[in-house]
KETOR-82025 format. One record per residue (C-alpha): x, y, z. Coordinates in pm, whole numbers, padded with zeros to 5 digits, always signed. Example, Ala and Ser with C-alpha at 12.3 -4.5 7.8 and 13.67 -1.06 7.14 Angstrom:
2
+01230-00450+00780 +01367-00106+00714 
END
This chain:
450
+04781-04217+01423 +04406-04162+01457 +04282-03886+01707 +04059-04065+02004 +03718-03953+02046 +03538-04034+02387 +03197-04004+02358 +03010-03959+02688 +02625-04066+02693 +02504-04333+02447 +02139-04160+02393 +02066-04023+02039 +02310-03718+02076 +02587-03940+02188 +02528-04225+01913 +02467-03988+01636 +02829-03821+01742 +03002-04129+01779 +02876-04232+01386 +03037-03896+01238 +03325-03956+01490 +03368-04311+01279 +03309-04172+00971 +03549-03853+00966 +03832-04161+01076 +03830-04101+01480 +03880-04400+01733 +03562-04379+01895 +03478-04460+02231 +03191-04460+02408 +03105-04492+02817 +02751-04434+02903 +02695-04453+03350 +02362-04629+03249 +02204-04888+03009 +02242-04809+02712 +01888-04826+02499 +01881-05109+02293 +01827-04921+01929 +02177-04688+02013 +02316-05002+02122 +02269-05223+01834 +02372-04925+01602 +02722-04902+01781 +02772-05278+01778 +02699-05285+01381 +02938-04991+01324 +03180-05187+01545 +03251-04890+01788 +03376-04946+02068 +03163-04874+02390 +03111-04918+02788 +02776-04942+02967 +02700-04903+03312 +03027-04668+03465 +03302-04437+03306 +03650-04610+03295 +03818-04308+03375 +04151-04414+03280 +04029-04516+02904 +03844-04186+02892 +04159-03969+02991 +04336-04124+02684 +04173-03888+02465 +04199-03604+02234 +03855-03474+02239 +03563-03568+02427 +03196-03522+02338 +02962-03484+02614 +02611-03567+02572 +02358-03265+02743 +02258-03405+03009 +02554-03489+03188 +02635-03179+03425 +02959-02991+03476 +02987-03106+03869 +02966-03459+03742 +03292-03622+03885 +03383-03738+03506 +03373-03395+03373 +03577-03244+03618 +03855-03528+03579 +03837-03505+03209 +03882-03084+03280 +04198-03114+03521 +04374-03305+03224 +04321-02992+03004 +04071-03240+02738 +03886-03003+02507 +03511-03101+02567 +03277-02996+02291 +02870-03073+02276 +02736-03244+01998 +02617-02953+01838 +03000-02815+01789 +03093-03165+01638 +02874-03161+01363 +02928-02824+01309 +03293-02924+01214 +03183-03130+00897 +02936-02910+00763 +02919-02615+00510 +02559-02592+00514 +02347-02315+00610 +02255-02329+00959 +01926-02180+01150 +01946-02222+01522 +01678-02171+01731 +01660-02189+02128 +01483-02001+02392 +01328-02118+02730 +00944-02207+02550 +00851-02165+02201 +01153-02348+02046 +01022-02648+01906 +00730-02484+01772 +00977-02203+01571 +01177-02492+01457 +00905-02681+01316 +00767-02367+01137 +01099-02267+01028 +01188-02613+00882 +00802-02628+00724 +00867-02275+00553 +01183-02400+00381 +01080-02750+00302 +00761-02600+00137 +01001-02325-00051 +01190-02664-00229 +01518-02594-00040 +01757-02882+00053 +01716-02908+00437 +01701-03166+00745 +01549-03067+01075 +01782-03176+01339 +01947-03092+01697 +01699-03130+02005 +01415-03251+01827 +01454-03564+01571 +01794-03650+01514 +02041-03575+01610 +02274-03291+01420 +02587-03536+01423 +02390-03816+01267 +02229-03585+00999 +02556-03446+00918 +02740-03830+00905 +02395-03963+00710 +02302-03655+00496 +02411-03417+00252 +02188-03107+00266 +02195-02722+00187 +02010-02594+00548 +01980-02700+00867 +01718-02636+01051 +01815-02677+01439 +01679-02679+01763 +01953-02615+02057 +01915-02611+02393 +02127-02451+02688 +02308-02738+02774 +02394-02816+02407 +02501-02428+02381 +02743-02464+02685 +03005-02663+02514 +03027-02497+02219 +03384-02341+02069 +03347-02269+01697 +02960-02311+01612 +02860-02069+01397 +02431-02061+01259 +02386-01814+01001 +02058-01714+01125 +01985-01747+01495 +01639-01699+01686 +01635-01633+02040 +01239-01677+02166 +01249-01579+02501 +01428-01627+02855 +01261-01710+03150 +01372-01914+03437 +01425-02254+03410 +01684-02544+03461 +01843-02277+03698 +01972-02601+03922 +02216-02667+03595 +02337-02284+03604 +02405-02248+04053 +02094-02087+04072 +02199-01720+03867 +01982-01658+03594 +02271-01513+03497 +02429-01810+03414 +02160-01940+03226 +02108-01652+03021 +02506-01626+02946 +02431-01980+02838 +02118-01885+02570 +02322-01620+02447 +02642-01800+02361 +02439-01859+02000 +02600-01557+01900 +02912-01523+02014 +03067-01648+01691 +02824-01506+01450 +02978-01231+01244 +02904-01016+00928 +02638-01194+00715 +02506-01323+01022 +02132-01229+01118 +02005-01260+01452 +01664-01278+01495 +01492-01224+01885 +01218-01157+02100 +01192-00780+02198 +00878-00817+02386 +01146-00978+02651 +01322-00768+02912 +01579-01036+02941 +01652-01033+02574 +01642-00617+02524 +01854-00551+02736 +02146-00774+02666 +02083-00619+02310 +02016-00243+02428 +02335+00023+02292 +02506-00285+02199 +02713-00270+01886 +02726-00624+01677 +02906-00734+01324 +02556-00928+01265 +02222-00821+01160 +01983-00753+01408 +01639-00856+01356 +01364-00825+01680 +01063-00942+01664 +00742-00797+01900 +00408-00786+01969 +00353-00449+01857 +00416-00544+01521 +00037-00692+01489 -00182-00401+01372 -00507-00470+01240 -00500-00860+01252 -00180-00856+00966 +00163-00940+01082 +00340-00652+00984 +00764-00687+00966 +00939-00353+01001 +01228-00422+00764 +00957-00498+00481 +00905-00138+00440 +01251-00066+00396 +01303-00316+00122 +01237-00340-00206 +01313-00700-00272 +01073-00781-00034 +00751-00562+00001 +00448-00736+00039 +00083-00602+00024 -00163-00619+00310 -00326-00969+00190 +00017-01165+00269 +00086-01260+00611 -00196-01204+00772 -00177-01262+01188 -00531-01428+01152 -00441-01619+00876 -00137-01851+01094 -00245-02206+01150 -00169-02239+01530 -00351-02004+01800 -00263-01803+02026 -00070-01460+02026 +00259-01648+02181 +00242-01884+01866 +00216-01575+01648 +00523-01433+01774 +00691-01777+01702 +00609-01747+01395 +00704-01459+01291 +01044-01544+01377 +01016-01838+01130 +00880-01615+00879 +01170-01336+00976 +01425-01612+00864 +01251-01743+00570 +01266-01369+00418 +01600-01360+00495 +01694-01664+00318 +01503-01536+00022 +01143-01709+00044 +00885-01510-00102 +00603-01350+00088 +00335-01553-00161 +00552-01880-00074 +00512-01832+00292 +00194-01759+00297 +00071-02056+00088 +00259-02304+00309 +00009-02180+00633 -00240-02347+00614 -00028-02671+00603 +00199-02653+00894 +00071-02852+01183 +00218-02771+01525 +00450-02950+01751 +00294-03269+01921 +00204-03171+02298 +00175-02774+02251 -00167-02661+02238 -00227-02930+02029 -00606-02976+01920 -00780-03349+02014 -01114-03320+01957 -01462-03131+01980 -01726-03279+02162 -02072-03138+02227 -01927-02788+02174 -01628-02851+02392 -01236-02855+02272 -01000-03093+02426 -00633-02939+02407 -00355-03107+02460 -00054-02870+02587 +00138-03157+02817 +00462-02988+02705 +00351-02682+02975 +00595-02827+03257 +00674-02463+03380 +00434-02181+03438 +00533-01949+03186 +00461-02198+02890 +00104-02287+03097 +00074-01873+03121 +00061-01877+02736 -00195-02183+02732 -00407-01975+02930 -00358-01683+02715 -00462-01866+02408 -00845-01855+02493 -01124-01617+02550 -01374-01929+02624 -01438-02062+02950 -01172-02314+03106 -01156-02668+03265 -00785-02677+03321 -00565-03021+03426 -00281-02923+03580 -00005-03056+03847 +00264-03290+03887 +00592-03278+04004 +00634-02888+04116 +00964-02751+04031 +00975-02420+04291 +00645-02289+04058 +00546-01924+04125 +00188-01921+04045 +00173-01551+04109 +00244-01510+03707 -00062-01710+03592 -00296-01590+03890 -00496-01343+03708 -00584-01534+03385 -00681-01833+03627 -00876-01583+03774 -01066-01506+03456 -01029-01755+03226 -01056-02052+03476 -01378-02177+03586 -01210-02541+03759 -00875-02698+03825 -00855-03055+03799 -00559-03169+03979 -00351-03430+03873 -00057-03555+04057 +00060-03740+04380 +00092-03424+04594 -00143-03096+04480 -00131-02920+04840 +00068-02643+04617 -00187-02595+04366 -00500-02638+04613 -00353-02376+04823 -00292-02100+04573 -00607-02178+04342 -00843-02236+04633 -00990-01882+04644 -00897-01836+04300 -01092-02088+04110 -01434-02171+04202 -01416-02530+04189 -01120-02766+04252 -01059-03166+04235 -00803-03374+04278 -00753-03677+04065 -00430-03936+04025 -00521-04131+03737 -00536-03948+03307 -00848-04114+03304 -01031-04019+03630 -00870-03627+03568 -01046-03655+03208 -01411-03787+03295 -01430-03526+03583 -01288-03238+03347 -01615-03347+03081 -01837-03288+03368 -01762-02969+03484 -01738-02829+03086 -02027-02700+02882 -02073-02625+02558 -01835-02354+02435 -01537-02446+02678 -01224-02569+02664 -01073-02899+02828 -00723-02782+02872 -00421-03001+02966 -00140-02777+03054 +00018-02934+03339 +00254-02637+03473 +00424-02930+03627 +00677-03202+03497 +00547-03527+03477 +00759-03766+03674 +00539-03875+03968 +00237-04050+03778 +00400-04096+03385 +00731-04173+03214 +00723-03819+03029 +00535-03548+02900 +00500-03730+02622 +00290-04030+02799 +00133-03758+02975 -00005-03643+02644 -00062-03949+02461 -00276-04083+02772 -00483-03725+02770 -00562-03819+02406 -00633-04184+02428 -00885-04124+02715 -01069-03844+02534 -01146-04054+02251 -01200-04354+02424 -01368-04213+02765 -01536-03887+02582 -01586-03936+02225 -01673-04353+02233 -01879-04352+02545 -02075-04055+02552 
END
């Protein structure tokens, strides 16, 4: 008798689960609360699984054997804690593909800087003529690539949530970027829960292992401080830059793998920024360890192009740089934005505040920042903080009308830069229209008209 797989959430984590789930010979069922979006739906309707729309039939989800919970559903959610009282194993996404793999896994996760590592990570491989699919919390899905694809490496991008339901996953190589607060509402409010939650990646990892992370973070050092571990331990810091070349300590130790002073160059990397460098060098960290070659890596630089949203260049006008960084919906990843330039600032920021502390970003406002550009429904928060702060403040509720009055207070030799702080919710559908619009009225508003 086939084992019954309920599938909770219908979005690309949950489709892409319930297509292995069909495919390794599971009855599949899946209950989405909402509407499910018509691409997922059409792809469950040609594979003939079965599905539900609009509620959770709890009696038809109690009949099974394993359940698969998409991210975003919470632990408190009334499902979940039915589905837990009958003693159902509940596994994320990420653990189900893991099941029907043998490929070599790199996981990546971390507060900011994950999609970014990923990306560079995947790039450095890919350019290095491995075998491997990017996948997890960016693209598709890990289920789908694993029912779809047959590859060597994996390349994924995990997040918290995905890392809370995990039993058996296993990555080979696993980055940890950093921990700050965030999403604490999903965790009761303890960073300790959330940081329990980042550092599940390597409860399973064992001898062979490598685990790559962030020293710079006091979070991160000291979980790892006088701890023993089966794995390889790899940190990563910002000490290691000396004299503009990216310098990894275990390079000196090896003989496989030294590397003369030309190679690797910190002011060689193709994205700015000293935050980006560090993500980086966790790529690179990973790539060595797989067995890339220093010359490899550093001929695929100057071809990696960043993640979409994340200081991401739009355009020069009149000696002034439009960046794009509408990914910066907390105020550490706006903090690094910040960081990123020695120029003079026009900064767009606000939205919907999520308990912000501006305290962290107050001094490079302070020198960096020459005027804020508000751009949200309610900016008492930011007007408040900023308003001795910054010499000159507007508020604006429209991409366009934030744009136009950004231009005018920039010269030549500034910087236009997005970076919201914020998350998007009150005037766009996501960061991502938040971004897209910032674009679209540079070129049409800026670069067309004047």
């Amino acid at each position: 008798m086939k084992q019954r797989l309920v599938v909770l959430g219908a979005g690309e984590s949950g489709t892409g689960s319930a297509l292995l789930g069909k495919k390794q010979g599971f009855d599949v069922f899946v209950s989405d609360a909402g509407k499910i979006q018509p691409p997922f739906l059409e792809e469950l309707i040609a594979h003939q699984i079965s599905f539900e729309e609009g509620k959770h039939t709890l009696h038809r989800i109690l009949e099974a054997d394993l359940v698969v919970k998409s991210p975003g559903i919470p632990e408190k959610a009334e499902v979940i804690q039915a589905i837990r009282a009958q003693k159902i194993p509940i596994i994320s996404e990420i653990e189900f593909g893991f099941r029907f793999t043998n490929a070599f896994i790199v996981a990546i996760t971390g507060t900011n800087g994950k999609t970014t590592t990923t990306m560079f990570t995947y790039h450095l491989l890919k350019n290095a003529g491995l075998s491997v699919k990017l996948a997890g919390n960016i693209g598709n899905s890990f289920a789908r690539a694993v029912a779809h694809e047959k590859h060597d490496y994996y390349v994924l991008e995990v997040s918290s949530f995905q890392l809370d339901d995990i039993d058996k996953f296993r990555p080979h190589i696993g980055i940890l970027t950093n921990i700050t607060p965030d999403h604490l509402d999903r965790y009761d409010y303890k960073m300790e829960n959330y940081v329990a939650s980042k550092f599940n990646m390597i409860r399973n990892m064992n001898i062979g292992d490598t685990f790559i992370y962030n020293a710079d973070s006091e979070i991160i050092a000291s979980r790892m401080k006088n701890k023993v571990f089966p794995f390889h331990t790899l940190p990563f810091s910002e000490s290691y830059y000396q004299n503009t070349h990216l310098l990894i300590p275990f390079l000196k130790s090896s003989q496989d793998l030294e590397t003369k002073d030309t190679l690797l160059r910190f002011d060689n990397l193709p994205l700015r920024g000293k935050h980006n460098g560090m993500n980086m060098s966790a790529g690179i960290l990973a790539a060595l360890q797989i067995g890339i070659s220093p010359q490899v890596i550093q001929d695929s630089l100057p071809s990696f192009k960043g993640a979409p949203h994340r200081l991401e260049f739009v355009a020069e006008w009149n000696g002034i740089e439009f960046i794009n960084d509408s990914k910066g919906t907390n105020v550490d990843a706006t903090f690094y934005a910040l960081d990123s330039f020695q120029k003079p600032i026009v900064w767009i920021a606000g939205g919907v505040d999520k308990g912000n502390d501006y305290r962290q970003i107050e001094e490079l406002a302070r020198k960096h920042v020459k005027a804020l550009v508000c751009l949200g429904k309610d900016n008492t928060k930011l007007k408040e903080f900023f308003g001795e702060i910054i010499p000159y403040i507007v508020e604006t509720t429209s991409m366009r009308e934030a744009v136009i009055k950004a231009y005018h207070f920039a010269e030549k030799g500034d910087v236009v830069l997005l970076s919201p702080a914020c998350a998007s919710f009150d005037l766009f559908k996501n960061y991502i229209d938040r971004g897209e619009q910032f674009k679209y009225y540079v070129l049409k508003e800026i670069l067309q008209t004047h």
